[in-house]
C-alpha positions, 0 to 999 in steps of 0.5 A: 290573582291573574297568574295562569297555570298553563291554561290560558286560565286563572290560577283559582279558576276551574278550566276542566271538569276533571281528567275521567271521563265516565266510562274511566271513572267506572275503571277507576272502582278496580284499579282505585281498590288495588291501589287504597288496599295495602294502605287502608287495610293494615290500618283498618286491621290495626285499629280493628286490633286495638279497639280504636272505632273511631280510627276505623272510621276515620279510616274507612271515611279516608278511603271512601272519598279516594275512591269518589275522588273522580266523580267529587272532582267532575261537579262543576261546582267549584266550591264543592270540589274545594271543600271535598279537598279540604275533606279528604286532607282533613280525614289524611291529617286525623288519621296521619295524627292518631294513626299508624299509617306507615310514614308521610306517604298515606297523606299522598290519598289526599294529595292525589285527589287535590293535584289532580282535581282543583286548580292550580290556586287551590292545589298549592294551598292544600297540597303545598300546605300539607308538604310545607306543614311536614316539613315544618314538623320535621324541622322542629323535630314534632316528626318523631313525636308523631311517631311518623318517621320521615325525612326530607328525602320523603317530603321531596318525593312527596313534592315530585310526585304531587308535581307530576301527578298535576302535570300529567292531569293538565297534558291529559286535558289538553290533548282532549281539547286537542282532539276536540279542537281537530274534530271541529276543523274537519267537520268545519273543513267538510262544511267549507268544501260542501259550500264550495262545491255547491257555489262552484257548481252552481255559478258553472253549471246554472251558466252553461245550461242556461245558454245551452237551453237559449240555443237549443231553443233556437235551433228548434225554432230554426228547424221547425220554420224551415230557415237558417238550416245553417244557423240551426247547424251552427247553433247545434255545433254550439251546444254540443261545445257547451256541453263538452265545456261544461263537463270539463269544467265540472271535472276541474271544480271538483278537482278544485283546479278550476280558473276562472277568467273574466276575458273569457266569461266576457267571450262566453257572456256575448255568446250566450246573449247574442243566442237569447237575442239580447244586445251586449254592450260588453267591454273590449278589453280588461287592461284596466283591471287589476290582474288580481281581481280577474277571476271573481269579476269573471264569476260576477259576469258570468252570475249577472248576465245569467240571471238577466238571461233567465229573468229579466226579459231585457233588451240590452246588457251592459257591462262596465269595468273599473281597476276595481270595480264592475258593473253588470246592469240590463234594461229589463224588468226588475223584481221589486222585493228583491231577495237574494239567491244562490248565485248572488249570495255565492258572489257576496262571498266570494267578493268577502273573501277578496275584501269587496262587496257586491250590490244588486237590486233595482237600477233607479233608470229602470232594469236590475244593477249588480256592482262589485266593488273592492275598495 
């Protein structure tokens, strides 16, 4: 049977190790009591009267498994926890049979256990069993005969009650799973924040250092010689620009407000070069590109030309763009064994999440290569 219960789970399948958790079930000694008293007692006094040990034990017996019910029903055995439903009904039946119990309703310490611990399968088959079999008596009269004294009015409350007690169990589990399910999306929305950050600054920041630390470097080479005091000025005047850029960009990736555009990464990427002293074989203009793809082509430029600036000792950069596509390639020494960093796993993300992909590593002419391309 595929039938589900409301789960997303079969009918005889065990979706749950039952609604107690362990400090609950502890709880459930107290409350458990107060409520088995006011039937276990007179029956144990009434047997007790009447010299009837074997119905005192059955008795006993009954009220033992009602107060186990909600460490027999966490077993993730589901076989066990059917065989302690036909248990619990079995010692119910017996003492319904030779006992007075007080009517139908002493059977409700063997239903509640099985409505709210067995799938939905085995719950109609104990519990729906039980209260067809009541009814069943009562119709070909055997009710009196059992001196039980019941209607149908109690074999309907009896249905009710079974009805909502197993109801009550699956709203139970769910609003766990519930609450299982929140603290996973914010531990797994904290995480994603944390990776964010950490791309955005690393592609902002590794950037605008790298460029500063160029023309810094510059400009003490220009004072120390004594030429290009102009130069030096500018170049002072640059860094200082830079540096103000960057904490407003830092500012704005963490306000997660920060845009990125490949005209200007473009602008920024032949500052940085012609500072380093390397030729820029840059694009004009980015008409051609799709207005979409803008900003993660941007962070390719801005990543590319700051690992050339940092590792290859290259004379030249060149970069090449398509409506979907761009390339980022310089004429110096490429690592063998590549091994992706930070910023290229960073832009293999990003270009993910924009449906592309990103390939770097040695250019067959000689130099390093990264393509970005989203098809």
């Amino acid at each position: 049977m595929t039938a589900t219960n409301g789960t997303g789970t079969g009918w005889w399948s065990d979706d749950s190790t039952g609604p107690f958790a362990a400090p609950a079930r502890w709880r459930w000694l107290i409350i458990g009591l107060a409520i088995l008293a006011p039937f276990t007692i007179p029956v144990a006094a009434d047997a007790i009267h009447n010299g009837a040990w074997s119905t005192l034990a059955v008795a006993l017996a009954y009220g033992a498994c009602y107060m186990v019910f909600p460490w027999a029903v966490a077993v993730p055995d589901l076989r066990f926890k059917v065989a302690f439903g036909f248990l619990i009904l079995g010692l119910g039946w017996t003492l319904f049979a030779v006992a007075n119990t007080g009517g139908v309703y002493g059977l409700l310490y063997g239903i509640i256990p099985v409505a709210m611990g067995l799938p939905l399968g085995w719950m109609l088959v104990l519990d729906g069993g039980t209260v067809a079999a009541l009814g069943v008596f009562e119709l070909l009269g055997l009710a009196d005969a059992l001196g039980a004294g019941y209607d149908y009015s109690d074999l309907w409350a009896m249905a009710g009650i079974t009805t909502t007690l197993f109801f009550m169990v699956r709203l139970i589990r769910t609003v766990r799973r519930l609450r299982d399910a929140n603290a996973q999306i914010a531990a797994l929305a904290v995480a994603a924040e944390r990776e964010r950050l950490a791309r955005d600054l690393h592609d902002l920041l590794g950037h605008s250092l790298t460029t500063i630390t160029v023309k810094a470097g510059l400009a003490r080479r220009l004072i120390e010689t004594g030429s290009g005091g102009d130069r030096a000025i500018e170049e002072i005047r640059d860094v200082e620009a830079l540096s103000r850029s960057a904490l407003t960009d830092v500012r704005a990736t963490v306000s997660e407000y920060r845009e990125v555009s490949l005209a200007g990464e473009l602008a920024g990427a032949r500052a940085a070069l012609r500072a380093a002293d390397i030729d820029a074989d840059l694009p004009r203009a980015v008409d051609d590109v799709d207005p979409a793809l803008h900003s993660v082509f941007g962070y390719v430029v801005r990543e590319a030309v700051t690992n050339a600036i940092r590792h290859s000792n290259a004379a030249t950069v060149r970069v090449r763009l398509g409506p979907k596509w761009i390339t980022v390639a310089d004429d110096g020494r490429a690592k063998t064994g590549h091994t992706a960093g930070t910023g290229l796993r960073g832009l293999t993300e990003r270009l993910a999440a924009a449906g592309g992909t990103l390939d770097a590593g040695p250019a067959p002419e000689g130099g390093f290569i990264v393509k970005a391309e989203v098809p």
